[in-house]
C-alpha positions in Angstrom: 0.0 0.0 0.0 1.1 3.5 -0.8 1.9 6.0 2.7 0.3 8.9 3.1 2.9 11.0 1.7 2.5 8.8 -1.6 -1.3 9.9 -1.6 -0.6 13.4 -1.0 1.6 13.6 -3.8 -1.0 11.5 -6.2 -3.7 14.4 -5.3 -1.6 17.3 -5.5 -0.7 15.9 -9.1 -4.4 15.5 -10.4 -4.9 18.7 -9.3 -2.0 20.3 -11.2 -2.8 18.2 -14.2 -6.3 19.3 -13.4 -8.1 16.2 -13.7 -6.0 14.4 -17.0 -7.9 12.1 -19.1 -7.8 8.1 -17.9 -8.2 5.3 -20.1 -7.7 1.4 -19.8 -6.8 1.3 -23.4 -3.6 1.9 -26.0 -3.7 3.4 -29.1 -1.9 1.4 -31.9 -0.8 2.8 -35.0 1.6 6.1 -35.5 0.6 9.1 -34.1 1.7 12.3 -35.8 -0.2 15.4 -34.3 1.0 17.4 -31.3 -2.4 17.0 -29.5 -2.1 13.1 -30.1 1.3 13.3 -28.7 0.0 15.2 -25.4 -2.9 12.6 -25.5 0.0 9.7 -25.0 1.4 11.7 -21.9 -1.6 12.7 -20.2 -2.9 8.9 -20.6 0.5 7.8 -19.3 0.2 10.3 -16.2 -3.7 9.3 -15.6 -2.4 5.8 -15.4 0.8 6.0 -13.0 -1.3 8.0 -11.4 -4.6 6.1 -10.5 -2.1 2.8 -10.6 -4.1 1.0 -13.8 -0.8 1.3 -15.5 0.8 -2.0 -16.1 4.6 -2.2 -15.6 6.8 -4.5 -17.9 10.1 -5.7 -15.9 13.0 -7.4 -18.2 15.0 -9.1 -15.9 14.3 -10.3 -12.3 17.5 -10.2 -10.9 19.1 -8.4 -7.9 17.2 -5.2 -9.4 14.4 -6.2 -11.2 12.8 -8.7 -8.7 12.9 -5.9 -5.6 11.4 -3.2 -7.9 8.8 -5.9 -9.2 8.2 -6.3 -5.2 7.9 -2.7 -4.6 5.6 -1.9 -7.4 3.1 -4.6 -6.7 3.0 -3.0 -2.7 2.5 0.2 -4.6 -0.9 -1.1 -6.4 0.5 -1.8 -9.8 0.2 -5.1 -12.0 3.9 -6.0 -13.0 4.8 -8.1 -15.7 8.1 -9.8 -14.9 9.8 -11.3 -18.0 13.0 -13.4 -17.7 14.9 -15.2 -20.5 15.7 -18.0 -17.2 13.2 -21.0 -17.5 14.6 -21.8 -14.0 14.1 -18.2 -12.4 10.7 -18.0 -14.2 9.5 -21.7 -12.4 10.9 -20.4 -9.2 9.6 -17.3 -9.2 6.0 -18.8 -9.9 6.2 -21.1 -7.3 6.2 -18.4 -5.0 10.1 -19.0 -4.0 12.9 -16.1 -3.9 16.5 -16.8 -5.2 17.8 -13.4 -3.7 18.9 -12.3 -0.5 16.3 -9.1 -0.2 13.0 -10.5 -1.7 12.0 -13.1 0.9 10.1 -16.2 -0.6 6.9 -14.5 1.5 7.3 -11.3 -0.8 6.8 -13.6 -3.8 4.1 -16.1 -3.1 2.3 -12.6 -2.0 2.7 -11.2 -5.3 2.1 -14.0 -7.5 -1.2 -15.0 -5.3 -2.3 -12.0 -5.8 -1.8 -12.0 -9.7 -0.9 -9.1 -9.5 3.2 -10.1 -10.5 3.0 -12.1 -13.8 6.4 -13.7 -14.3 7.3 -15.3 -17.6 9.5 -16.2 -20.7 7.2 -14.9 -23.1 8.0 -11.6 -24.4 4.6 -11.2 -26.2 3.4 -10.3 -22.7 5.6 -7.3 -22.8 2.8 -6.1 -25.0 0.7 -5.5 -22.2 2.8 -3.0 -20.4 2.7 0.8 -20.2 6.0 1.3 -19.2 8.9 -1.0 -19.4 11.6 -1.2 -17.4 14.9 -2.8 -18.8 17.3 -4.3 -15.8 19.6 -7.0 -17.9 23.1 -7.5 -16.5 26.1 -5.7 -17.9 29.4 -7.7 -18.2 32.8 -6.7 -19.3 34.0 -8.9 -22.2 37.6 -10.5 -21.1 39.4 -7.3 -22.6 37.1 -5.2 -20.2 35.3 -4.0 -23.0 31.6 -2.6 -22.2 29.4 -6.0 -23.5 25.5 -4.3 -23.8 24.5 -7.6 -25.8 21.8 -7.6 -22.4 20.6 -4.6 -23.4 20.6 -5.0 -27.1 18.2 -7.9 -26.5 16.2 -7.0 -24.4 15.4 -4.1 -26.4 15.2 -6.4 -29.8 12.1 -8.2 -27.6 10.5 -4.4 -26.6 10.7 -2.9 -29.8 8.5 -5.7 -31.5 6.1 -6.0 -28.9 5.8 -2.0 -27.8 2.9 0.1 -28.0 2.1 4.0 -28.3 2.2 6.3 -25.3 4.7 3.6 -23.4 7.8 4.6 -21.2 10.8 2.5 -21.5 13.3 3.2 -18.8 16.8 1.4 -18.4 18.2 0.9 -15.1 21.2 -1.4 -16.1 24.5 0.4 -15.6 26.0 1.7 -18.8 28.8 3.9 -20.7 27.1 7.5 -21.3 25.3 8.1 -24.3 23.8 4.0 -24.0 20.6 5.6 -23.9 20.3 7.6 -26.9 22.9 6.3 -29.3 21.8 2.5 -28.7 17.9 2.4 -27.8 16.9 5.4 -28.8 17.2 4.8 -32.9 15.7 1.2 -31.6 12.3 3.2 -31.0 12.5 6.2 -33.2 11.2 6.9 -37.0 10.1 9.5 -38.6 6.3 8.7 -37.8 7.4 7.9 -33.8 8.9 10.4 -32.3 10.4 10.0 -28.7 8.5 12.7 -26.2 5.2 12.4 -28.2 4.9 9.3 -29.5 6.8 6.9 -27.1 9.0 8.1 -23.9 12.2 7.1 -23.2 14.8 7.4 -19.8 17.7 6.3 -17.5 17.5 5.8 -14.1 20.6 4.1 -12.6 19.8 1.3 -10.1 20.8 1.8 -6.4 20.5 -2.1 -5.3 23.4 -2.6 -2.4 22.3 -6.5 -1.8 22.0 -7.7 2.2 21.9 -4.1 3.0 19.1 -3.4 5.9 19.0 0.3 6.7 18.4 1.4 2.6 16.2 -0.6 -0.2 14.5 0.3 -3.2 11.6 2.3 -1.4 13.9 4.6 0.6 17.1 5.2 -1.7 17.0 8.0 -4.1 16.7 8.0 -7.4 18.4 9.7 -10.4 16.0 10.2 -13.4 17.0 11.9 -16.7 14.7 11.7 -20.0 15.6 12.3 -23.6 13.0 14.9 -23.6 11.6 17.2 -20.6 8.2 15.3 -20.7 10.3 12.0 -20.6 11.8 13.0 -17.4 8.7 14.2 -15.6 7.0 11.1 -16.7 9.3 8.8 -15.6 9.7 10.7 -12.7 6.4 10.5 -11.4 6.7 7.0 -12.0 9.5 6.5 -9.5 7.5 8.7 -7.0 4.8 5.9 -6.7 7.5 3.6 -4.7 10.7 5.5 -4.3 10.6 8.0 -1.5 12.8 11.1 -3.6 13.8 11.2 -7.2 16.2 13.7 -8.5 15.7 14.6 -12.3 19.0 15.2 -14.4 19.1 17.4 -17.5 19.6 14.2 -19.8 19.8 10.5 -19.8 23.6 10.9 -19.7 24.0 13.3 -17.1 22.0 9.8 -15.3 24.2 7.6 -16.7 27.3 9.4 -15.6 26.3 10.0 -12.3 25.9 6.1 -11.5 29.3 5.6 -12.8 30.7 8.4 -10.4 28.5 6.5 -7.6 30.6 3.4 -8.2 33.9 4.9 -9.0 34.6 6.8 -5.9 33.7 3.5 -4.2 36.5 1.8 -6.2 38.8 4.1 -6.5 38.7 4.7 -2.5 38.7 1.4 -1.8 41.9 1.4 -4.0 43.7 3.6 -2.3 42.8 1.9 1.3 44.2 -1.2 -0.3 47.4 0.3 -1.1 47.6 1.5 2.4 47.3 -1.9 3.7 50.5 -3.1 1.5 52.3 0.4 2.9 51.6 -0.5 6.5 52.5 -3.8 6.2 55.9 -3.2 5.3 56.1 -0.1 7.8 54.5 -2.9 10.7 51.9 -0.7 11.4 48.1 -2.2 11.9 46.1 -0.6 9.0 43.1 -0.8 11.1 44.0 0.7 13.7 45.1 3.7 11.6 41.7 3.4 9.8 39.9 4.1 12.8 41.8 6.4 14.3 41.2 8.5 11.4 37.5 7.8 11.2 37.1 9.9 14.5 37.5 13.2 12.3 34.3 14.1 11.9 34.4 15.9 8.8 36.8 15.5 5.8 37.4 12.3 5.7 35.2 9.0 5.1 36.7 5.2 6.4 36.6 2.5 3.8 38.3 -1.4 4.3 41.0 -3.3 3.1 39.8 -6.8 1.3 40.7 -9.6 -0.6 39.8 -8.0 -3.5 36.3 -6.1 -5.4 33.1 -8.3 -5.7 29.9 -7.8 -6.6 28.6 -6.6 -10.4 29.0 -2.9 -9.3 32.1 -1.9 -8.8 34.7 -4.1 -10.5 33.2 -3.7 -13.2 31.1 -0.1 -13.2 34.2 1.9 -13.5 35.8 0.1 -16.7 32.4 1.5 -18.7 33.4 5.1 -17.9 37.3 4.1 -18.7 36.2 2.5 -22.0 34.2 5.7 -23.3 36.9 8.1 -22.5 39.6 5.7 -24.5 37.2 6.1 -27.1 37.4 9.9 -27.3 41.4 10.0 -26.5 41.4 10.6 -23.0 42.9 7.9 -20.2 41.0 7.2 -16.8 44.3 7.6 -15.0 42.5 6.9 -11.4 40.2 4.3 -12.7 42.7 2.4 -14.5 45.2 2.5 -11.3 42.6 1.7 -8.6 41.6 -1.3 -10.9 45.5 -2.6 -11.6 45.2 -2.6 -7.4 42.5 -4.0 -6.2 42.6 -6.9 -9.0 46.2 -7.4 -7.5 44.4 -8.2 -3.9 43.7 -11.7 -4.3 47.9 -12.2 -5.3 48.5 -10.0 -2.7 46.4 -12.0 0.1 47.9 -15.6 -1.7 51.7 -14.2 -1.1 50.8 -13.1 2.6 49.4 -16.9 3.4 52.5 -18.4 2.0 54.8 -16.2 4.0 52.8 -16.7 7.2 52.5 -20.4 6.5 56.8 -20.4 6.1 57.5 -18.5 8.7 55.1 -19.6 11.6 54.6 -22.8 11.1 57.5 -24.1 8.3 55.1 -25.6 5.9 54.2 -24.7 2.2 50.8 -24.3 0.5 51.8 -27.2 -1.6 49.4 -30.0 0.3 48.2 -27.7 3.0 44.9 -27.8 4.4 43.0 -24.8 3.7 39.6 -23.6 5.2 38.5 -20.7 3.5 35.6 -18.6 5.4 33.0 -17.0 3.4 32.3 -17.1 -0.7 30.0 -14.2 -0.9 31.8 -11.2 -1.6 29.8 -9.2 1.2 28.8 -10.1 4.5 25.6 -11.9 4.8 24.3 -12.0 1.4 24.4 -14.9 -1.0 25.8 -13.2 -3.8 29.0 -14.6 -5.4 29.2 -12.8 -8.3 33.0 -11.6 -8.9 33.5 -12.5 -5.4 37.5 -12.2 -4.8 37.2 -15.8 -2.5 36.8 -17.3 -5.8 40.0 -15.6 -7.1 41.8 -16.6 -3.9 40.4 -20.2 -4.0 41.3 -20.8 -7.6 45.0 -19.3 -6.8 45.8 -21.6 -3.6 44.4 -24.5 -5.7 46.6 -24.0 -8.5 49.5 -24.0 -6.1 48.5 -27.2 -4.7 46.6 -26.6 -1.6 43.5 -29.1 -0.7 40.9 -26.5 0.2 37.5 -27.0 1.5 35.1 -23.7 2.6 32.2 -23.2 4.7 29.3 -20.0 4.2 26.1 -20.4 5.6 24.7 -18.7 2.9 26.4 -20.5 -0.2 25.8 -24.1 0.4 26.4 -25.4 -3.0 28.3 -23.4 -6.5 29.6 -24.8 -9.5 33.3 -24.8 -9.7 35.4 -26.3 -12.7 32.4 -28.1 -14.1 31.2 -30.2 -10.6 29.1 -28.9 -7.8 31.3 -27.7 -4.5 29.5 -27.5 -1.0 30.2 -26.0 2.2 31.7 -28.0 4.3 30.1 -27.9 7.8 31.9 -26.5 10.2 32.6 -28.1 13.6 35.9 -28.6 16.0 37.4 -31.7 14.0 36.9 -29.6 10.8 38.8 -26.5 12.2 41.4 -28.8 14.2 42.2 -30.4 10.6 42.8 -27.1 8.8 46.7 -26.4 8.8 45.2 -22.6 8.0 41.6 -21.0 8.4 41.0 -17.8 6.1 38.6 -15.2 6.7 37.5 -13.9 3.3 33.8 -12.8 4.3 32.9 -11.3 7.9 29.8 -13.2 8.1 28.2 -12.1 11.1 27.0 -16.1 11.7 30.7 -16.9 12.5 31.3 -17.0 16.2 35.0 -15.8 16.2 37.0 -16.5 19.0 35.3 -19.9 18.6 36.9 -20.4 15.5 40.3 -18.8 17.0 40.0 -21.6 19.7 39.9 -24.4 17.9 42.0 -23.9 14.7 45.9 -23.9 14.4 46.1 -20.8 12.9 43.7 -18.0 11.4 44.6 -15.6 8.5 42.0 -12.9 8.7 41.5 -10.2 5.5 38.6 -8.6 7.2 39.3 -8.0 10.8 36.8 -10.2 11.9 38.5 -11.2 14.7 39.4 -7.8 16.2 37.2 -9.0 19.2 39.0 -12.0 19.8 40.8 -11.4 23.1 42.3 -15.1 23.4 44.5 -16.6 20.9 45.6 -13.8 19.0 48.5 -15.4 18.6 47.5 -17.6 16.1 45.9 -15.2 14.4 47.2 -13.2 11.2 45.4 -9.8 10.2 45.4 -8.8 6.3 
């Protein structure tokens, strides 16, 4: 159900748009006139606004199930296609395969009928506004790889109607939006702003995160015309508690990629800090929160294993790939990326030395417990999760390694299923090494001090741990 301050904001809008024509029904054919063109966005405003508009979702994902979710609470009917046959069964069975949709969220929507979910893109036909949130990859030379989006939009542009908004939310190089999907839609009998509306709006999704979701995080919004932007604008407003309209779609395009650099390259330079105060023998930590007690001027992020997720290892390369392409090099981008993809090496080399030194044994037929898959705390989410980097690497130098997360029991790896090991005493007593690449907050930690031979921690997990610190090496 909307809140009040959703309801306000529906009957200050009627009255501004003083009382706008509503209809159930979509005109098919080209429209040409300005008056038909201001017919397609009053209809489209009527509709947001009195909720009978029906909302076409490509991709159910980590962004496209939790806005599917949201609109559904807000009163819409959402049409949820996914190429996945899997996902698509799942999803109808009233069963959730990420971490911030719970499997009640679902069956809830689907029993309602009011969250359609299938593989049909026909059923796209139905919507007033699609939303496009397909995955964005780099290819393996880093290069931007939109096939996502270019399919997506092959299935929307056969199946689209007049008067409907198509908004993309998958992160993107700037100009995506209007060199790629635009020409998709336009011709010289549709027009974009009259006959068919068209906008970015960057995603915010932080996965496993508590305090902000879709309903309460921002959003950026910019159109390719003025009426595309307060269109798609009032469509956020219907779930999303503020939206900020840019001057285009890639002012919104950019400003998702700035999001997501900073993060990297910050995270970059608090990596390279860790290698500095290693070799100085100072605890990075501790300098880390000593600094944090400024209060202004300066922000604390963490050393890691490494970048994970689909955000930030890969966001930044997007914005470095686009300025290559007009003669200009990403100096900061390129260097925090040459760092934090060194991590994993880094954390590899560390575990060697600390194996050598302490305890006179190689990684060559060790026992190795790894800690944690998911490349954030409490989340499910493996997806360019540095555990796997640091897992393939201690393999490839012979090391027998089993791993335990409470919230990846089973992944493929090398073409067989691996699961997580359960952890108990004998398991940690058997480990020549435990490694601590997620900070689950599950993990009891001075447990896990007590009863294994030694610890090598990259997260400072253990900085509680008052016994046995001894045994335990910090990243």
């Amino acid at each position: 159900m909307a809140d009040e301050s959703s309801s306000n904001r529906r009957r200050s809008s009627r009255s501004r748009r003083g009382g706008a024509k509503r209809s159930s029904g979509r005109a098919r054919g080209g429209r040409t006139s300005q008056s038909q063109g201001a017919d397609n966005f009053s209809r489209l405003m009527g509709k947001i606004d009195d909720r009978s508009a029906v909302i076409g979702i490509v991709g159910l994902g980590y962004v496209g199930l939790p806005l599917a979710v949201s609109l559904v609470r807000a009163g819409f009917t959402v049409v949820g296609f996914d190429i996945s046959e899997r996902k698509v069964k799942l999803l109808g069975s009233g069963r959730s395969d990420i971490d911030d949709i719970s499997d009640d969220d679902v069956a809830s929507a689907i029993g309602s009928k009011s969250l359609i979910v299938t593989t049909d893109p026909k059923q796209l036909a139905r919507a007033d506004i699609i939303s496009i949130c397909v995955p964005t990859p780099l290819s393996k030379t880093k290069d931007p790889d939109v096939s996502y989006i270019l399919s997506a939009m092959d299935n929307v542009k056969r199946h689209i109607g007049d008067g409907v908004l198509v908004v993309l939310e998958s992160t993107t190089y700037p100009g995506t939006t209007e060199d790629l999907i635009l020409p998709l839609l336009q011709s010289e009998t549709r027009q974009v702003g009259r006959d068919f509306f068209l906008a970015f709006s960057p995603e915010r999704v932080d996965p496993g995160n508590q305090k902000f979701t879709t309903q309460n995080t921002p959003r950026v919004v910019g159109g390719v015309t003025p009426k595309c932007t307060k269109v798609a604008t009032e469509f956020y407003l219907t779930t999303i508690s503020a939206v900020h309209p840019v001057s285009s779609t890639k002012a919104a395009e950019m400003v998702k990629l700035l999001e997501n650099t900073f993060r990297s390259v910050n995270i970059g330079l608090v990596n390279e800090v860790a290698l500095m105060c290693e070799r100085l023998g100072i605890d990075v930590w501790e300098i880390i929160d000593a600094a944090a007690t400024k209060p202004f001027g300066f922000m604390p992020f963490y050393p890691g294993p490494g970048l994970g997720g689909h955000c930030i290892p890969i966001d930044p390369h997007y914005l470095s790939w686009k300025l290559k392409s007009l003669n200009y090099y990403a100096r900061f981008i390129e260097l925090a990326g040459e760092i934090n993809s060194a991590m994993p090496e880094y954390v590899v080399a560390r575990i060697s030395r600390f194996l050598n030194e302490e305890f006179a044994r190689a990684i060559n037929k060790s026992n190795i417990l790894i800690l944690g898959l998911a490349y954030k705390r409490d989340i499910q989410d493996i997806r360019e999760s540095p555990a796997l980097d640091v897992l393939k690497l201690l393999e490839d130098r012979g090391a027998r390694v089993q791993y335990n997360d409470p919230h990846v029991p089973v992944f493929e790896w090398k073409g067989k299923q691996l699961k997580s090991v359960r952890l108990t005493k004998a398991v940690l007593a058997k480990a020549d090494l435990v490694v601590i690449l997620t900070d689950h907050s599950r993990y009891d930690y001075q447990w896990i001090v007590d009863n294994a031979k030694a610890v090598f921690d990259t997260r400072n997990a253990t900085k509680s741990v008052t016994k046995g610190r001894n045994r335990v090496a910090i990243l």
